[in-house]
ZABA-919392 format. One record per residue (C-alpha): residue in three letters; x, y negated, z. Coordinates in steps of 0.05 Angstrom, whole numbers. Each point is the difference from the previous one (the first is absolute). Example, Ala and Ser with C-alpha at 12.3 -4.5 7.8 and 13.67 -1.06 7.14 Angstrom:
BEGIN
{type ALA c1 246 c2 90 c3 156}
{type SER c1 27 c2 -69 c3 -13}
END
This chain:
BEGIN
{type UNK c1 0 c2 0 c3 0}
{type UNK c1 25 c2 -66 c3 -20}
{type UNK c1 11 c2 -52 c3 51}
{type UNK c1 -42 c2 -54 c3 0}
{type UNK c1 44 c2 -72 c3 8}
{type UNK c1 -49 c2 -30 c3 53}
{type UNK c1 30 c2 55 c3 45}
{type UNK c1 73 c2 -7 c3 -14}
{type UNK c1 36 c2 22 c3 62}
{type UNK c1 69 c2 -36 c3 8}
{type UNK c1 47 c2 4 c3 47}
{type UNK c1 4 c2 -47 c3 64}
{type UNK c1 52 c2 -25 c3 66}
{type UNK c1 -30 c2 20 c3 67}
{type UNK c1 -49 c2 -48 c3 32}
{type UNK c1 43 c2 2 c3 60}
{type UNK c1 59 c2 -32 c3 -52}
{type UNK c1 -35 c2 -51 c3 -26}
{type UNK c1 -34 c2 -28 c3 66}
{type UNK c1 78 c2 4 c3 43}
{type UNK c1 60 c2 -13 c3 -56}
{type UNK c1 65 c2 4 c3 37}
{type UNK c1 28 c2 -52 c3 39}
{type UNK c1 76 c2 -26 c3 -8}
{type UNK c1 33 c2 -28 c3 56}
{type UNK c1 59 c2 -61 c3 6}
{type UNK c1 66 c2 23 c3 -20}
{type UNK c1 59 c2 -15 c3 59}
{type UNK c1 33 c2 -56 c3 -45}
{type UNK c1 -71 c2 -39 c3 -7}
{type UNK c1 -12 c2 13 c3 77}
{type UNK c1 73 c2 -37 c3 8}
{type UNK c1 -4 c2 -54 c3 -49}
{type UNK c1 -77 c2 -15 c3 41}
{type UNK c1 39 c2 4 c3 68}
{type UNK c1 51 c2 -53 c3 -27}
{type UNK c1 -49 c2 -58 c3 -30}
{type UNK c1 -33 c2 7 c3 59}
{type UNK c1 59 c2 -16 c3 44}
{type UNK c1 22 c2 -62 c3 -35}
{type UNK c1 -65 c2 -19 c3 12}
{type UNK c1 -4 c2 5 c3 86}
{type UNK c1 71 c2 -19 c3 -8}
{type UNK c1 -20 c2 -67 c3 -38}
{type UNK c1 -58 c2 -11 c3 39}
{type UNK c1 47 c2 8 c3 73}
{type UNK c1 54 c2 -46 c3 -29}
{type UNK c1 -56 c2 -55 c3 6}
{type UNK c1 -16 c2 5 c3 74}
{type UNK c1 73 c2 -19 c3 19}
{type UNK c1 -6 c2 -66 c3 -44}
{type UNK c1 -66 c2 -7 c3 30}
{type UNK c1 18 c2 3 c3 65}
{type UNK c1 53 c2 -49 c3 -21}
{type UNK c1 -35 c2 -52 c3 -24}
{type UNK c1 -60 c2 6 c3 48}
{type UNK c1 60 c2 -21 c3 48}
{type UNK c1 24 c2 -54 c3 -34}
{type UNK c1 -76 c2 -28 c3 -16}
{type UNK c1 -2 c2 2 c3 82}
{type UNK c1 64 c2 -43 c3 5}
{type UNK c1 -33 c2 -47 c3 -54}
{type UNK c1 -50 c2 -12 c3 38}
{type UNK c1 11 c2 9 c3 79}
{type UNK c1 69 c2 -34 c3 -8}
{type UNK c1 -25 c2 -73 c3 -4}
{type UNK c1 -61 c2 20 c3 52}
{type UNK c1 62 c2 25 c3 54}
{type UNK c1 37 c2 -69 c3 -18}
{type UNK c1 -70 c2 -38 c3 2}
{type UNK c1 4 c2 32 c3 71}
{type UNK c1 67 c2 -12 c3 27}
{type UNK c1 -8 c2 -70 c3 -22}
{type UNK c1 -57 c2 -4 c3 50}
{type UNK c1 33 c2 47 c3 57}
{type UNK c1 55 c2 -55 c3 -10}
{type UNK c1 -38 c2 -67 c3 7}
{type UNK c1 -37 c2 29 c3 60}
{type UNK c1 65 c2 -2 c3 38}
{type UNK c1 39 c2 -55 c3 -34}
{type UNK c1 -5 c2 -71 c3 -12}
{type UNK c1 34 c2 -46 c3 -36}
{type UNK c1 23 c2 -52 c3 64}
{type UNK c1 37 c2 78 c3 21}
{type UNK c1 56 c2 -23 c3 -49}
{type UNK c1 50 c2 -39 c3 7}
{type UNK c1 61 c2 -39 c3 -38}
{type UNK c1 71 c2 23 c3 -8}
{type UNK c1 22 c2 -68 c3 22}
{type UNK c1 -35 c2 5 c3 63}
{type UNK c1 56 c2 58 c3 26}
{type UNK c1 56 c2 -47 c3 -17}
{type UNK c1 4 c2 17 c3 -83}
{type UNK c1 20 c2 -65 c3 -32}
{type UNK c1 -32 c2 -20 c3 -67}
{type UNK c1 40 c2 44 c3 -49}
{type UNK c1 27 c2 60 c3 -19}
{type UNK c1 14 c2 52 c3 50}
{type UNK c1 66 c2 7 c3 -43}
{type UNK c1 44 c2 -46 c3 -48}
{type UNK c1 -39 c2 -51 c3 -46}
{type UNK c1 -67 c2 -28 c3 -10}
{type UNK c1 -42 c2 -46 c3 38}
{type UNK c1 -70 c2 43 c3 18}
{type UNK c1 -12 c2 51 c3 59}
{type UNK c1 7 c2 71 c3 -21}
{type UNK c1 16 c2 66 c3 39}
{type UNK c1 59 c2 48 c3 -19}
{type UNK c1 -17 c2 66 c3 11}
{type UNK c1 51 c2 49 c3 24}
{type UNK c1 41 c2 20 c3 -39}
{type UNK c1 -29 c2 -42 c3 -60}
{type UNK c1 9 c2 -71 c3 -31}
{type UNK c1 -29 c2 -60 c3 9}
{type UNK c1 -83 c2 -1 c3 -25}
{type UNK c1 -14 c2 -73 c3 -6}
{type UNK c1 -58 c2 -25 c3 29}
{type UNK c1 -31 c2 -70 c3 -2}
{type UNK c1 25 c2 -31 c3 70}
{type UNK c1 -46 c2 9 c3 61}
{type UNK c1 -19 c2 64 c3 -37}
{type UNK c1 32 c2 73 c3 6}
{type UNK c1 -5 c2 61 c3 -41}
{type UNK c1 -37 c2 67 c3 2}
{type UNK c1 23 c2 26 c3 77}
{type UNK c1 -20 c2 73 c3 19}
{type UNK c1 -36 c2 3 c3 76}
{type UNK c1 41 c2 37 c3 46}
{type UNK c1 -25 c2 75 c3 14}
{type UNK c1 -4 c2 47 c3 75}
{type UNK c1 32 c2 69 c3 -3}
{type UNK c1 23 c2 50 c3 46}
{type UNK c1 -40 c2 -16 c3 65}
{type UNK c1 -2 c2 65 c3 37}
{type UNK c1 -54 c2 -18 c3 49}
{type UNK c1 -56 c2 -19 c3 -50}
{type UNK c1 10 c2 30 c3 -68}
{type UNK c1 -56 c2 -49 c3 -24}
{type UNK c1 54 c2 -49 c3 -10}
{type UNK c1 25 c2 40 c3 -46}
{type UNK c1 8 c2 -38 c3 -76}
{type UNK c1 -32 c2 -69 c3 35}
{type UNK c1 13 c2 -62 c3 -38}
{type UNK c1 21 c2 -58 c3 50}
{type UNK c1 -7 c2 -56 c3 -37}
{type UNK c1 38 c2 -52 c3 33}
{type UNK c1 49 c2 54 c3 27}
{type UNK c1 -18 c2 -17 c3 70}
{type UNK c1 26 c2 68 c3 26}
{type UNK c1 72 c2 -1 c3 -28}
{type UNK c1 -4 c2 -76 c3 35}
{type UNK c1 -14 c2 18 c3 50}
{type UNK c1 53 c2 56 c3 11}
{type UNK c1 56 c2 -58 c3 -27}
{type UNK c1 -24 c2 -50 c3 41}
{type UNK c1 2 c2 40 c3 77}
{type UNK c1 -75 c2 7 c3 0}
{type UNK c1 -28 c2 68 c3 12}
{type UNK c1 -40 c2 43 c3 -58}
{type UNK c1 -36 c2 46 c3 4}
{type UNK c1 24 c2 38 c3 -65}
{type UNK c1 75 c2 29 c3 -28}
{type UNK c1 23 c2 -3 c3 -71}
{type UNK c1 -30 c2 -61 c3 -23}
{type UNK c1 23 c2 -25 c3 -69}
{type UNK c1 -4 c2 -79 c3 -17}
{type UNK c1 3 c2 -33 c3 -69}
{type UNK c1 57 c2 -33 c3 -37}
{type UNK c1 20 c2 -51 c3 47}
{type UNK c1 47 c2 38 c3 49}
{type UNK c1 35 c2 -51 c3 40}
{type UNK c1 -10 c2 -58 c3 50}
{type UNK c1 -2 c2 -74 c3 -27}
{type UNK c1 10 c2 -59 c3 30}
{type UNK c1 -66 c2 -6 c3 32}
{type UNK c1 -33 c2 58 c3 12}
{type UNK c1 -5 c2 68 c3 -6}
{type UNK c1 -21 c2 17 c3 -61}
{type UNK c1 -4 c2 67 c3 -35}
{type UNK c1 -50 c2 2 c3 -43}
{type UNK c1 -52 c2 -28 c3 -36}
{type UNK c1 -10 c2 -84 c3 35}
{type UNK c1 -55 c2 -2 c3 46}
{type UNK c1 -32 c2 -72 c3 33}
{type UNK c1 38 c2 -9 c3 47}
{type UNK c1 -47 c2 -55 c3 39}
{type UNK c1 -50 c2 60 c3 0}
{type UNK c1 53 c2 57 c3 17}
{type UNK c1 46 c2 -39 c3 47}
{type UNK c1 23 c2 67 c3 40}
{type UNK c1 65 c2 7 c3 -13}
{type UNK c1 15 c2 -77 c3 4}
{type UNK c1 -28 c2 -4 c3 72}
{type UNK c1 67 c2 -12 c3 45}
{type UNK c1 2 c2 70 c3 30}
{type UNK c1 -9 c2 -26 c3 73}
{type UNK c1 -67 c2 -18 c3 -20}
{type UNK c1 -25 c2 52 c3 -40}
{type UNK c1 -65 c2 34 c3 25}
{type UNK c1 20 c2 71 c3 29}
{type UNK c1 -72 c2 39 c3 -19}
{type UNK c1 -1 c2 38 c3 -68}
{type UNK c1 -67 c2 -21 c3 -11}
{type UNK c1 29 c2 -76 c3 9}
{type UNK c1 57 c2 8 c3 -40}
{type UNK c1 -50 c2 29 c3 -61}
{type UNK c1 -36 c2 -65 c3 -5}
{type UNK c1 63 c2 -36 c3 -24}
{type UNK c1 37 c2 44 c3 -39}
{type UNK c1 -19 c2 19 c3 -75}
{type UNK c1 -22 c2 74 c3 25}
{type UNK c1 -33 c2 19 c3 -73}
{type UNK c1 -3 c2 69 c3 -20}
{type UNK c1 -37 c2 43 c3 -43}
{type UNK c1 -1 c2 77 c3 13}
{type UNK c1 10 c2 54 c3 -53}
{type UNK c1 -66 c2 15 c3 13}
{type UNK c1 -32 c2 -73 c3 -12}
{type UNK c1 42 c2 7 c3 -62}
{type UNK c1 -34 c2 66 c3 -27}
{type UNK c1 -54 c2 7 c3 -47}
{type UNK c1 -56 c2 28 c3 30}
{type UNK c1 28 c2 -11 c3 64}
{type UNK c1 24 c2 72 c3 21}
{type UNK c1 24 c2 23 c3 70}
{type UNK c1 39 c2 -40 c3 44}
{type UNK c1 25 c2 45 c3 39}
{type UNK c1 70 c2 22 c3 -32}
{type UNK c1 9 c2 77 c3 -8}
{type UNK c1 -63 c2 25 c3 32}
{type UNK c1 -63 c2 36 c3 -27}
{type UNK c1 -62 c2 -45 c3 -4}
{type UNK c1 -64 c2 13 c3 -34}
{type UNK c1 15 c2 -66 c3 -34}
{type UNK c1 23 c2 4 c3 -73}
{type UNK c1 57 c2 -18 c3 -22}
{type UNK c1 19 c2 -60 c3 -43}
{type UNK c1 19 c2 -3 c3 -64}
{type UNK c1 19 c2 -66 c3 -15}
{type UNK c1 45 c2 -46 c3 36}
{type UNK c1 32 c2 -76 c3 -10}
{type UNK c1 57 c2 -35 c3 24}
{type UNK c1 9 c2 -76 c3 -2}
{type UNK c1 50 c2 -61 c3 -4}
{type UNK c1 -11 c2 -77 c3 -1}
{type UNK c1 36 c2 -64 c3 -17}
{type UNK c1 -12 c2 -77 c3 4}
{type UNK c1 -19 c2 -23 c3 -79}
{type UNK c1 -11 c2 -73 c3 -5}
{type UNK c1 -14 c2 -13 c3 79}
{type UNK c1 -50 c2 64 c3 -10}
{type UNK c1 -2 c2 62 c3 26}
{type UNK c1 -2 c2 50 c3 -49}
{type UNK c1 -10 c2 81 c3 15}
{type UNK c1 20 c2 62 c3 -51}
{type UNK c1 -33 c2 67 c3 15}
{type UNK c1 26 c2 70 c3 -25}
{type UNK c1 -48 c2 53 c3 -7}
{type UNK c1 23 c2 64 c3 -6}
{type UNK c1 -23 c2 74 c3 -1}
{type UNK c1 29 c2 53 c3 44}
{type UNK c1 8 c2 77 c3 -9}
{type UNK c1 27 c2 39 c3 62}
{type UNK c1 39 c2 65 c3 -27}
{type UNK c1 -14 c2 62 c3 38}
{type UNK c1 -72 c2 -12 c3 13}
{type UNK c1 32 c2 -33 c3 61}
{type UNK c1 -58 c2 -29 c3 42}
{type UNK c1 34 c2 -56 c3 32}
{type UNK c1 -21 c2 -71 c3 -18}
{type UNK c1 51 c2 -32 c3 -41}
{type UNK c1 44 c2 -55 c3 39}
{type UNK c1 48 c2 -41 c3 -34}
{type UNK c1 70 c2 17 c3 20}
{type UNK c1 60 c2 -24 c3 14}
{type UNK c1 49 c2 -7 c3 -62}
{type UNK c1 52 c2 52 c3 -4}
{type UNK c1 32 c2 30 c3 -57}
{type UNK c1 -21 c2 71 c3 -26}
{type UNK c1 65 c2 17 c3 5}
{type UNK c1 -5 c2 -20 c3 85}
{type UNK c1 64 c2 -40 c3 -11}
{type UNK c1 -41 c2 -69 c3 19}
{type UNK c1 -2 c2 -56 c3 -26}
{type UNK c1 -13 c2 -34 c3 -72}
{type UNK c1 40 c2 1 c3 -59}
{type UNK c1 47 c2 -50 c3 -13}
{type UNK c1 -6 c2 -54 c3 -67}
{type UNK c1 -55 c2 -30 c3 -21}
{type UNK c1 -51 c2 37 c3 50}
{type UNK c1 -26 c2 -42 c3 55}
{type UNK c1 0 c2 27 c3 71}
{type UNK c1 38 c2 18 c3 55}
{type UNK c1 -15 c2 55 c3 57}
{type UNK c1 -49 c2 -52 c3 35}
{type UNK c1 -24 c2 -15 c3 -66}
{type UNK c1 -77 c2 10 c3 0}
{type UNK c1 -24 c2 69 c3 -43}
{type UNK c1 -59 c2 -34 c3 -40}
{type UNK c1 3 c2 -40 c3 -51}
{type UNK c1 59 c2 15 c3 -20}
{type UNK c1 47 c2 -45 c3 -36}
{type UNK c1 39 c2 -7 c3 -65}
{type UNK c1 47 c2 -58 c3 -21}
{type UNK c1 -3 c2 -17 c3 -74}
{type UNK c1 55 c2 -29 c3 -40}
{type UNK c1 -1 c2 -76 c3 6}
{type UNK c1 -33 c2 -45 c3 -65}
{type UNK c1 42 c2 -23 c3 -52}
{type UNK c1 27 c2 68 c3 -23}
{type UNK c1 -23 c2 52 c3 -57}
{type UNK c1 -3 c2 52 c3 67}
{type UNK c1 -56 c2 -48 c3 44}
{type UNK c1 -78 c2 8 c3 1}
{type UNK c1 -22 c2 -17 c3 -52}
{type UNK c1 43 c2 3 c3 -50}
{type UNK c1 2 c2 -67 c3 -34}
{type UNK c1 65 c2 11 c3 -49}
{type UNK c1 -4 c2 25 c3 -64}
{type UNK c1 55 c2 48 c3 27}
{type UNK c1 -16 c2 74 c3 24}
{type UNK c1 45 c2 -10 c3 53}
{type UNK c1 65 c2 27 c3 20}
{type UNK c1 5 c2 79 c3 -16}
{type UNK c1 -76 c2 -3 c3 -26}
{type UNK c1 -7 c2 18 c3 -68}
{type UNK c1 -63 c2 26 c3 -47}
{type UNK c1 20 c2 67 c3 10}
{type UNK c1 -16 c2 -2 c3 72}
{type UNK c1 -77 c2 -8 c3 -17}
{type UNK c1 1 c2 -88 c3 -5}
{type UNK c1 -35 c2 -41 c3 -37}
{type UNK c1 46 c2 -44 c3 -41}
{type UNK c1 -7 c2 -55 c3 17}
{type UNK c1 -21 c2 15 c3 71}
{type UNK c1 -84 c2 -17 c3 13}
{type UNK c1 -6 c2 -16 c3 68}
{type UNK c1 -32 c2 46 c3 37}
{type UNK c1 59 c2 46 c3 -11}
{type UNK c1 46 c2 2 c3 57}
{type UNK c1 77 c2 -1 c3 -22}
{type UNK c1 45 c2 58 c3 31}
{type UNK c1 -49 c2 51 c3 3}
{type UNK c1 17 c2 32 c3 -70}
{type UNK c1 11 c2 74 c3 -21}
{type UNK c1 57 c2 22 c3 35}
{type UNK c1 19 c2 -65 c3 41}
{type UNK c1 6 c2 22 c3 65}
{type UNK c1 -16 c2 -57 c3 44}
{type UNK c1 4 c2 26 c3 60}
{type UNK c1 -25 c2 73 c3 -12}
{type UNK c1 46 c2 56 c3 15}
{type UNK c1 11 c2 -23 c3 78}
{type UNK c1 -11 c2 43 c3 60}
{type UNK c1 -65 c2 -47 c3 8}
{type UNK c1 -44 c2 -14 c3 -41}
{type UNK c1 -52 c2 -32 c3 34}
{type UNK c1 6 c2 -67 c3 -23}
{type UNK c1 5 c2 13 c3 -84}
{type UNK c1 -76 c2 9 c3 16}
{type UNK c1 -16 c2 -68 c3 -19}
{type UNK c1 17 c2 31 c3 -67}
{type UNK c1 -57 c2 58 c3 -5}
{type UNK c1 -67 c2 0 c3 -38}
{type UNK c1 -51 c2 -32 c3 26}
{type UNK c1 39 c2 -35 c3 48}
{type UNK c1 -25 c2 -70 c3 33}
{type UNK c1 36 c2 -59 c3 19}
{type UNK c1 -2 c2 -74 c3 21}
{type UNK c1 54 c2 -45 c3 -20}
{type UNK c1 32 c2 -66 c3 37}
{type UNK c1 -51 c2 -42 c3 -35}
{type UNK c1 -56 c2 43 c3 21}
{type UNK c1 -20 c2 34 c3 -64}
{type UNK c1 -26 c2 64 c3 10}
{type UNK c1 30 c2 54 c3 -56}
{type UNK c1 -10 c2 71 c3 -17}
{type UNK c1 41 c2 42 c3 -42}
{type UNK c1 -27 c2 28 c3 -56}
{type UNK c1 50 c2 50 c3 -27}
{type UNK c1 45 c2 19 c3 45}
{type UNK c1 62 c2 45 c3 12}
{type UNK c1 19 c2 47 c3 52}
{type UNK c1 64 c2 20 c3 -25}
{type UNK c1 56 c2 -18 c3 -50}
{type UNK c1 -33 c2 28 c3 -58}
{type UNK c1 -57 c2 -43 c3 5}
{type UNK c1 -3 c2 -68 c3 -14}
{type UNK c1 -2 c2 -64 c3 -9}
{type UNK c1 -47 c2 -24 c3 53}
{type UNK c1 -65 c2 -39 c3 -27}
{type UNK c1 -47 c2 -42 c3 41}
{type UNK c1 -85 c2 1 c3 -19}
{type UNK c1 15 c2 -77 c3 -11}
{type UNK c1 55 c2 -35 c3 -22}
{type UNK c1 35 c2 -46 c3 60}
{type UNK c1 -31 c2 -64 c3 -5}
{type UNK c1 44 c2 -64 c3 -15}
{type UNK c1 1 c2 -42 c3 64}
{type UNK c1 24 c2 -75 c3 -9}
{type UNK c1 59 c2 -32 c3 40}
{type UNK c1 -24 c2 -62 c3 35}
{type UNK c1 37 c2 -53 c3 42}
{type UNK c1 15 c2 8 c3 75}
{type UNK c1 6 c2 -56 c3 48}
{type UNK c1 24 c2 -53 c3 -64}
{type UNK c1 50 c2 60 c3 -25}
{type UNK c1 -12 c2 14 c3 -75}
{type UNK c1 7 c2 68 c3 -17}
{type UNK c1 55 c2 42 c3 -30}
{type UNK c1 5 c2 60 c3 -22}
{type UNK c1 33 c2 36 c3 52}
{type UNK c1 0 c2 -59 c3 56}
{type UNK c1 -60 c2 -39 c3 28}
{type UNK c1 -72 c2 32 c3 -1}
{type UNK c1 -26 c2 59 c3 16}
{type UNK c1 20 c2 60 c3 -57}
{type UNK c1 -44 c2 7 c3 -52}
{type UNK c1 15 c2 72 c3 -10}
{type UNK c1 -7 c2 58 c3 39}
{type UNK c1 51 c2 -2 c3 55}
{type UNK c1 -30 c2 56 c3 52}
{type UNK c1 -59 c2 52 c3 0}
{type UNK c1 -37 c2 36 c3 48}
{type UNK c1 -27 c2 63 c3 6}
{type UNK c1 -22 c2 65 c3 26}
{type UNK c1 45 c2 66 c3 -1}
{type UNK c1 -31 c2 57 c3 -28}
{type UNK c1 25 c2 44 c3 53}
{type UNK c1 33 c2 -5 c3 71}
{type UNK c1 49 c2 38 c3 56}
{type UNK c1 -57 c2 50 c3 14}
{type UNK c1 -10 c2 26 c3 -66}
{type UNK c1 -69 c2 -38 c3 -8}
{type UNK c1 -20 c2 -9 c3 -80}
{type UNK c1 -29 c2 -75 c3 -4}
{type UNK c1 -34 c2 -25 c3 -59}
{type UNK c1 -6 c2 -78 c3 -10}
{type UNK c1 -73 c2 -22 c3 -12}
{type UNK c1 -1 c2 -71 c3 -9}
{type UNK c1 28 c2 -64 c3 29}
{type UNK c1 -28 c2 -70 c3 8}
{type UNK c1 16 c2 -73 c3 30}
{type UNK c1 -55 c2 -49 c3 37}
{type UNK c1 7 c2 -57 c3 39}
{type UNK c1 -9 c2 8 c3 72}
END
């Protein structure tokens, strides 16, 4: 029987095959070549939280910086007036240099040159500071403004505290004792009472000396613990400032440093400032240009720039690189001026010694204030030889020579200098091992 072709039987794959085809699975080299995008991905995506965290800091200084100066500014008036100051000339300084030439009232710092000031003005002075007081710990890091303490302990009066440091005036004058930075002395007569008649109660004696201090802890940002090396349930600060004044134009004038502080360790001690010595323990400053001696108050610290008139001075007025500078060294040529001659690729300055504490004025970010009162920040900085040359966020402004007392000016003679001829600022680290950041600086009026 012929088949018919509406029942053509052909043949078929299992149901079973058609419903479930087989499955094929990742080979090891696609599994591998998956596992590696994916970690460049976590890996690009965690490099961003250490930048974060970076600049999440540096938006804080920004921004609390100015609010902690805003704040010392008023910690400062509440315990200072103007009629607390006094004159050089009232401690027996006659009307001129503290040093050869010129005809207005300045203060040489130790081991430094002459700053010129107009006369019956003086310079930026550091307050004295408190250290070492066994019996109350609290004194530790205390700024004394008037550097009554260390006074006192030259004078025969007794003081309640050891290891006080005064500012750059260091011996007696002709007048009075006077140490540090001038104080009224019709308000503070103390220590020009005969000593026959001086009143014998502490509490007396207070009244008419200039006792002002400010504690680390007043000087902290929140304010943290007081209590020096013990455990409180208080927090501890982050931010601190130090201070230093001078008479500008019969005005007092006041320059705040704030600056950041990181304890290494996780050390929970509240951070004091100390004491200067060398990291290497040897004591003392380095010799040259540095400013200090081993009384010399910690913070601000102090840098001498080269004097005006040269291709080496701040700023840099020549068409000249300067001696040694050339455009290898990373200059402009000619110099712009808010770069700082001698701090070019491989010019050593003072890097290489045993401390290096003071090249810090040289670092990124760093602040300072001049002898005119400008307030600076460094914009690239250096932190070695290799780096360099130093450049400021602004250039250095051009400040006029004007007459003083009927002198015309010179170049190098009469007037106060119209470049750079000091800085201040704040050490990025100290004796202890504490890393400080600088966070901002300002100057007010009193």
């Amino acid at each position: 029987m012929e088949a018919s072709p509406m029942h053509d039987v052909r043949p078929t794959a299992p149901r079973a095959a058609r419903a479930f085809p087989v499955a094929r699975g990742f080979s090891l080299v696609e599994m591998l070549l998956a596992v590696f995008i994916l970690g460049i991905g976590v890996i690009s995506i965690a490099a961003l939280f250490p930048a974060g965290i970076v600049l999440q800091r540096q938006a804080n200084d920004d921004i609390l910086g100015p609010v902690v100066a805003k704040n010392a500014f008023a910690v400062i008036r509440s315990k200072l007036d103007p009629s607390d100051f006094g004159g050089m000339e009232d401690f027996g300084f006659a009307p001129q240099y503290l040093g050869p030439g010129g005809v207005a009232g300045t203060v040489r710092p130790i081991g430094g040159s002459d700053i010129p000031q107009v006369s019956g003005d003086w310079g930026w002075m550091r307050p004295g500071f408190l250290f070492g007081n066994p019996a109350n710990q609290t004194d530790a890091g205390t700024v004394d403004v008037f550097s009554a303490a260390y006074t006192r302990a030259r004078v025969g009066l007794p003081s309640g505290t050891v290891g006080a440091q005064a500012t750059e005036i260091s011996e007696d004058v002709a007048v009075g004792p006077l140490f540090g930075i001038p104080y009224n002395r019709a308000k503070y007569p103390l220590y020009f009472i005969d000593p026959a008649d001086r009143p014998t109660d502490p509490l007396a004696q207070q009244l008419l000396e200039p006792a002002v201090t400010f504690t680390q802890a007043e000087r902290s940002w929140p304010q943290g613990n007081p209590k020096y090396g013990t455990a409180s349930s208080i927090p501890l600060s982050t931010y601190y400032w130090d201070c230093m004044f001078r008479r500008n134009g019969g005005k007092i004038q006041v320059a705040v440093f704030v600056y950041r502080v990181n304890i290494p360790g996780g050390d929970s001690r509240p951070y004091t400032v100390g004491a200067f010595s060398n990291a290497t323990g040897s004591g003392g400053l380095p010799a040259g240009a540095f400013d200090g001696l081993g009384t010399t108050p910690p913070s601000p610290a102090m840098y001498l720039a080269p004097n005006f008139g040269s291709a080496g001075s701040w700023p840099n007025r020549t068409t000249a690189l300067g001696a040694g500078n050339t455009a290898v060294m990373g200059y402009t040529n000619p110099p712009i001026q808010n770069e700082i001659p001698g701090t070019g690729i491989n010019q050593a300055n003072s890097f290489g010694a045993a401390e290096q504490v003071w090249d810090d004025w040289q670092a990124p970010g760093s602040w300072w204030i001049d002898n005119h009162g400008t307030v600076h920040r460094v914009l690239n900085g250096r932190t070695n030889v290799q780096q360099g040359p130093v450049k400021l966020a602004r250039s250095i402004p051009i400040l006029p020579r004007s007459p003083i007392n009927g002198y015309p000016p010179t170049a190098s003679g009469n007037g106060p200098n119209s470049s750079i001829s000091a800085i201040w600022f704040i050490p990025r680290r100290d004796a202890r091992g504490n890393v400080i950041t600088p966070v901002f600086a300002a100057v007010e009026e009193l």
